[in-house]
C-alpha positions as CSV (number, residue, x, y, z in Angstrom):
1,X,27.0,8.2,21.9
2,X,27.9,5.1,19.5
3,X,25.3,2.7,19.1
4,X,25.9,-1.2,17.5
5,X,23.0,-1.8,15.3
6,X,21.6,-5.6,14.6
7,X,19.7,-5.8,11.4
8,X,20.2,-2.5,9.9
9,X,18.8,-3.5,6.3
10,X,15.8,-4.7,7.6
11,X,12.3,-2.6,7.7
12,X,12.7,-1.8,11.4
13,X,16.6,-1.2,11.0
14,X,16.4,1.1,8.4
15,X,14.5,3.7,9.8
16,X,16.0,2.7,12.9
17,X,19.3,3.9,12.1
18,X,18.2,6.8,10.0
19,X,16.4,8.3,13.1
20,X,19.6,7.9,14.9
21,X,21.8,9.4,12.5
22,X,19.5,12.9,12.5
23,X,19.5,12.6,16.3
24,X,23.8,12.5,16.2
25,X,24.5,9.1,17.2
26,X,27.3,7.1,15.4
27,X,25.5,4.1,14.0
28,X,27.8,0.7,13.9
29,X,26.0,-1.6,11.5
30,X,27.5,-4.6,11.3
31,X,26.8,-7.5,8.3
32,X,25.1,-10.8,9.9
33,X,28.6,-12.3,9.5
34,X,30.4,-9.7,11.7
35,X,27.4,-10.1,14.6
36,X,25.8,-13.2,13.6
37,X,22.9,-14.3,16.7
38,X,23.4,-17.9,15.5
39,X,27.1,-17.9,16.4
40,X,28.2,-17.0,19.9
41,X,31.8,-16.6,19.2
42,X,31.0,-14.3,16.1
43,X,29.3,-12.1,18.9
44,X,31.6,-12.0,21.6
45,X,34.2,-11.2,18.5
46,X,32.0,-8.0,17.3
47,X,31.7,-6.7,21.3
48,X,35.8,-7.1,21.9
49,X,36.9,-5.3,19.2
50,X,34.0,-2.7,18.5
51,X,33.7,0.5,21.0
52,X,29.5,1.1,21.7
53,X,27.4,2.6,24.3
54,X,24.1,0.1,23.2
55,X,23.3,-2.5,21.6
56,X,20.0,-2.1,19.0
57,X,18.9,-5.8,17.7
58,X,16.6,-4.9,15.2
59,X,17.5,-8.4,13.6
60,X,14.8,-11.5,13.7
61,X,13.6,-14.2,12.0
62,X,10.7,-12.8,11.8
63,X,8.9,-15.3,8.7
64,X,5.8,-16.1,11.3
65,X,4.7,-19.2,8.7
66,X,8.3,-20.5,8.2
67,X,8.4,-20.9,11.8
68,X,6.1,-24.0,11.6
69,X,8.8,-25.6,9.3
70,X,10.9,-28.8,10.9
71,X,13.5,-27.8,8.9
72,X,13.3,-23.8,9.2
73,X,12.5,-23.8,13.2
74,X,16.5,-24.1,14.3
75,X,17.3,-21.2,12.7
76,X,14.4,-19.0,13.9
77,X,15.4,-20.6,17.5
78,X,18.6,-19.8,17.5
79,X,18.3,-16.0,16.3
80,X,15.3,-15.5,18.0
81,X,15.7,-16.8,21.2
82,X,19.6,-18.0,21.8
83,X,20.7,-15.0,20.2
84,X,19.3,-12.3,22.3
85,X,20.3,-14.5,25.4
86,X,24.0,-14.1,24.3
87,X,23.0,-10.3,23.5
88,X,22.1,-10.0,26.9
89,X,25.4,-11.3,28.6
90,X,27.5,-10.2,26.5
91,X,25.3,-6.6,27.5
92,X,25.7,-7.2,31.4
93,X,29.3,-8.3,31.5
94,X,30.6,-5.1,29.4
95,X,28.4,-2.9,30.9
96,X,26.2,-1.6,28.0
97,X,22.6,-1.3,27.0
98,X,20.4,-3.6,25.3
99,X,17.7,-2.9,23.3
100,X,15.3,-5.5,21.8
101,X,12.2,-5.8,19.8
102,X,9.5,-8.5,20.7
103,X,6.1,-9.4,19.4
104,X,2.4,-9.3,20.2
105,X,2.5,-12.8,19.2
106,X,4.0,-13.8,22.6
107,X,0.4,-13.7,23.5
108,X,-2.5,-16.3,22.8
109,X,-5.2,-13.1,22.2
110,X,-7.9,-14.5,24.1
111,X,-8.4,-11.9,26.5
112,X,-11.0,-9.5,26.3
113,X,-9.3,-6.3,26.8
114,X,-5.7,-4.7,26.1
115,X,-2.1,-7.0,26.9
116,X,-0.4,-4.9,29.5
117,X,3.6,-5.5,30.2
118,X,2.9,-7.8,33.0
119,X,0.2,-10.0,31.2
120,X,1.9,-13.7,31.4
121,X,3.0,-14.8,27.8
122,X,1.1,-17.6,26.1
123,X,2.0,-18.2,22.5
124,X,0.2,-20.0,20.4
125,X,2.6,-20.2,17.6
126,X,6.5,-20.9,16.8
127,X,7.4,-18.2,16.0
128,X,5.7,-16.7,19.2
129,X,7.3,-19.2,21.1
130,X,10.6,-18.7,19.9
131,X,10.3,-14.8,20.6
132,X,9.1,-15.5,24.2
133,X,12.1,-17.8,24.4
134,X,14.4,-14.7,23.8
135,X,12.9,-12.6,26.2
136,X,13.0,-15.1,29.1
137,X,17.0,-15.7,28.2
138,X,17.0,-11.9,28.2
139,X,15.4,-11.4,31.5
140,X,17.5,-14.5,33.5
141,X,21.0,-12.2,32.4
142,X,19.1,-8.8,34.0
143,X,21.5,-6.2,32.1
144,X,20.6,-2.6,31.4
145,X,17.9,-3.0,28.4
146,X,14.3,-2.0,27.1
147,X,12.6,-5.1,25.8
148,X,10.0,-3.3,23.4
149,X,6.7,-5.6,22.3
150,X,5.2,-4.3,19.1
151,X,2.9,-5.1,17.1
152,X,1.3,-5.4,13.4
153,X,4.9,-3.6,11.8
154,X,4.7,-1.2,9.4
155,X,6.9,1.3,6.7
156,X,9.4,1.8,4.3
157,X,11.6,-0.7,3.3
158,X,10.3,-4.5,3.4
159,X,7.2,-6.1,2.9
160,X,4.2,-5.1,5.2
161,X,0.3,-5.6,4.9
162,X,0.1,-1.8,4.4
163,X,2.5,-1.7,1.2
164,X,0.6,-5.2,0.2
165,X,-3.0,-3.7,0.5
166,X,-2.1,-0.4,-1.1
167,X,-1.1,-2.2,-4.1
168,X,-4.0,-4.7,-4.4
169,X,-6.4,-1.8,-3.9
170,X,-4.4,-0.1,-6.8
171,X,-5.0,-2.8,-9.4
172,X,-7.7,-5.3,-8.5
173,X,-11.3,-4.2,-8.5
174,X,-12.4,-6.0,-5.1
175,X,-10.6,-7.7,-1.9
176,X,-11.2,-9.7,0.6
177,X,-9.6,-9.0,3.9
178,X,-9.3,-10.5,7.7
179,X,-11.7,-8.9,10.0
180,X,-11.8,-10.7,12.9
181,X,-8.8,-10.1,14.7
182,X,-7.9,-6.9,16.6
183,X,-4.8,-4.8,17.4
184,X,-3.5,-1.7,16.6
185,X,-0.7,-0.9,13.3
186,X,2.2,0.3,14.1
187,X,4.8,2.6,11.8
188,X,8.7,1.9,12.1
189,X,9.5,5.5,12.2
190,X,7.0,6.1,15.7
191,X,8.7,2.7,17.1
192,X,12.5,4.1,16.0
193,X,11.5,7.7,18.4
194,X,10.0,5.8,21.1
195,X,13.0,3.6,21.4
196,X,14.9,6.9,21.3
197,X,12.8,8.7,23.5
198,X,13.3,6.3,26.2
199,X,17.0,6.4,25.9
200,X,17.1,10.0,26.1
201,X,14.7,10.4,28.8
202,X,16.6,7.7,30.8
203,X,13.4,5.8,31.3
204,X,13.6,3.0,33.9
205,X,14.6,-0.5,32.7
206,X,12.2,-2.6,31.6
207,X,9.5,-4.4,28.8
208,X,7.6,-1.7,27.0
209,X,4.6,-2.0,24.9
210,X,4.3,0.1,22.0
211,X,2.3,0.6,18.6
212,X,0.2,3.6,17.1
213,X,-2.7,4.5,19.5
214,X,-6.0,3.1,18.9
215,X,-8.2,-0.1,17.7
216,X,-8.7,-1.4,14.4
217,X,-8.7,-5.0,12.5
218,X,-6.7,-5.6,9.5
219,X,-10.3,-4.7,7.2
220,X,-10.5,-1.5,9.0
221,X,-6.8,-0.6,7.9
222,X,-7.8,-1.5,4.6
223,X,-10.9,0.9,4.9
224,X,-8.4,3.6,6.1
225,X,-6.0,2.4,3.2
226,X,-9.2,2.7,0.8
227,X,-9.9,6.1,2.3
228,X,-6.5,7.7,2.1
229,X,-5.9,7.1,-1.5
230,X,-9.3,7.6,-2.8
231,X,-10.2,4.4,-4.2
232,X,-13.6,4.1,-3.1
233,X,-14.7,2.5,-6.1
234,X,-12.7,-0.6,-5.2
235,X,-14.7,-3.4,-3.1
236,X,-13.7,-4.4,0.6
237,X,-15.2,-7.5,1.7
238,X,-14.6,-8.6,5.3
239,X,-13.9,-12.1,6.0
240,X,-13.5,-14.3,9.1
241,X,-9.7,-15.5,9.6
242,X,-10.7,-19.1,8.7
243,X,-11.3,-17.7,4.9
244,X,-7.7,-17.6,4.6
245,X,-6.0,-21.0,6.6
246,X,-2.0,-20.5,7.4
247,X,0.5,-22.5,9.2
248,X,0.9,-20.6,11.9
249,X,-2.5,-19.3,14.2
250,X,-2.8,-15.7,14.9
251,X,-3.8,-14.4,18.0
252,X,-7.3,-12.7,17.8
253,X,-6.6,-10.1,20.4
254,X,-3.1,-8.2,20.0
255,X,-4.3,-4.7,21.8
256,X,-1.8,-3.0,23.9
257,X,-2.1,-1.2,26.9
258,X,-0.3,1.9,26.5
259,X,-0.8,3.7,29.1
260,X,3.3,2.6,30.3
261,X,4.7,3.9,27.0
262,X,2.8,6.7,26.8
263,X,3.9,7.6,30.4
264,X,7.6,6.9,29.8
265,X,7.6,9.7,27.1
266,X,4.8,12.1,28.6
267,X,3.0,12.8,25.7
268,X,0.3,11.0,23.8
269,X,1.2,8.1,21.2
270,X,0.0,9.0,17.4
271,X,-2.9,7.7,16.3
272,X,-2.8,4.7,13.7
273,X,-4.8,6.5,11.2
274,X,-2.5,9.4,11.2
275,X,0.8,7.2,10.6
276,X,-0.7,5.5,8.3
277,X,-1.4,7.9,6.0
278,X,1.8,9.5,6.6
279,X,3.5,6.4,5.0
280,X,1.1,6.2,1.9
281,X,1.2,9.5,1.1
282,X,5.1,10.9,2.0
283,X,6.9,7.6,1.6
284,X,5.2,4.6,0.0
285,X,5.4,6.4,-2.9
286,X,9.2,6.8,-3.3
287,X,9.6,3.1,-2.7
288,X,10.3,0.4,-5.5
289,X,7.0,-1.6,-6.6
């Protein structure tokens, strides 16, 4: 199998394409300007002359607070949303697979309990918006594809709250971090074999949610940051989300329902905890400061 990757240098591409190298399948990675989602005709270019079984679009604008921007939102609309909608054609009409990533944030987070796959989208941000946007333009083409939500991302490779904390833990004697809104980490390499998984496995078409298994808040990662690294004598405060005002609102709820994913691959999904400390203590270290 030969698969086209979208976004290879990004934190989800990356260890996207490395778990599909060690699985044997020849990973195209185009640069933006060989597969650009802005351009249509740069697309339809990259899927006449390239041979590929599925499309992976790892690539997003994906800056949640630059989304708010006048001058920033075209761009995020057009390869968020209008991108993936050409993705999609271009998918049905050749006959191949497409694979794309979505976003908790296509949800407003005022529900109680867990977002299952069904849960109408209600976004209360841009960049939400924009990503809900893409899914609908996916969804009116109805080609072969997984639309994957995730959540809270996470690993080597690109900035991530994880990476952030660690270092702040590391050289400042106290923090202050966001309690109050809930959802669930979740590593790039655990996404990457999911993805996999479900190709493998030939799981049904469809949207799948999907992050490490369990609850927590972005303190309580901190905690579990604290713990892993055995900095206990550095000082966690938790702090309502108002402490730290931003452009965009965050959802207060971003809990997934599993129970789909965790049935597509029949076996349990990895607990946050354990992933995290996984990436702090096997990878984080080999990365760049």
């Amino acid at each position: 199998m030969r698969a086209a990757l979208l976004g290879s240098t990004g934190m989800l591409g990356k260890k996207m394409r490395e778990k599909c190298e060690a699985r044997g399948i020849a990973v195209l990675a185009p640069a933006r300007q060989e597969a650009d989602l802005s351009s249509p005709v740069s697309l339809e270019d990259f899927f006449q002359k390239n041979d590929f079984q599925v499309l992976l679009n790892c690539a997003g604008f994906s800056k949640v607070d630059s989304c708010e921007d006048p001058a920033q939102y075209p761009e995020a609309l057009a390869v968020n949303a209008s991108g993936p909608g050409w993705l999609a054609k271009l998918c049905k009409t050749s006959g191949r697979r497409l694979i794309h990533f979505s976003t908790d944030y296509v949800f407003n987070g005022e529900k109680d309990g867990t977002y299952a796959e069904e849960e109408p989208p209600r976004p209360i941000n841009a960049y939400g918006r924009t990503k809900w946007m893409g899914e609908k333009m996916i969804l009116a083409q109805v080609p072969s594809y997984y639309l994957i939500r995730t959540s809270w991302l996470f690993g080597p490779g690109g900035r991530n709250f994880v990476k952030t904390m660690a270092g702040i833990l590391k050289n400042l004697p106290s923090a202050e971090v966001v309690a109050d809104q809930k959802g669930a980490p979740t590593y790039t390499g655990d996404l990457a074999d999911f993805t996999l998984d479900l190709m493998e496995k030939k799981a049904p078409d469809g949207i799948y949610h999907f992050s490490n298994a369990g609850e927590t808040s972005w303190f309580g990662i901190a905690v579990e940051i604290q713990k892993c690294l055995n900095l206990n004598g550095r000082e966690l405060v938790p702090v309502p989300t108002d402490k730290f005002p931003r452009p965009a609102q965050r959802p207060r709820n971003s809990r997934f329902d599993l129970g789909k994913a965790a049935g597509a691959l029949a076996r349990d999904i990895r607990p946050w905890p354990e992933a995290v400390r996984e990436y702090l203590l096997k990878e984080l270290p080999l990365e760049p400061a």
